[in-house]
C-alpha positions, 0 to 999 in steps of 0.5 A: 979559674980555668979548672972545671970550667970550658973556654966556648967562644973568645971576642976581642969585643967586651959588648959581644961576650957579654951578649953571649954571657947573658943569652946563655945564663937565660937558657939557664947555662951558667957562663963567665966571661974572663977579660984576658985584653991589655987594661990600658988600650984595649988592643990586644988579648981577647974575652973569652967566654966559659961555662962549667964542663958538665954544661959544654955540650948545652952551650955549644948547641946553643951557639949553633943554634944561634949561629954564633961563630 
């Protein structure tokens, strides 16, 4: 899945990558979320948030101008 597409930010909080996903879709920025974390506890592994390549520079704009680190 990882191929043409630009991991932007990673979270271990599934409500904060996809608050991220949704601000960026409304500024018409395509943007996946892949859940890499442990199924069972939720502890471990991160969700990590991806936008197509041609889109990287975009949505890392937007993340400063969000002032999402």
């Amino acid at each position: 899945m990882n191929e043409g597409w630009t991991e932007i930010f990673t979270t271990e909080d599934a409500i904060e990558a996809e608050i991220l996903r949704q601000g960026l879709l409304e500024s018409d920025i395509v943007a996946v979320t892949m859940n890499k974390q442990d199924s069972p506890h939720k502890m471990f592994g991160v969700i990590s948030v991806l936008v197509p390549s041609a889109d990287t520079e975009s949505a890392m704009q937007y993340l400063t101008d969000n002032d999402i680190k």
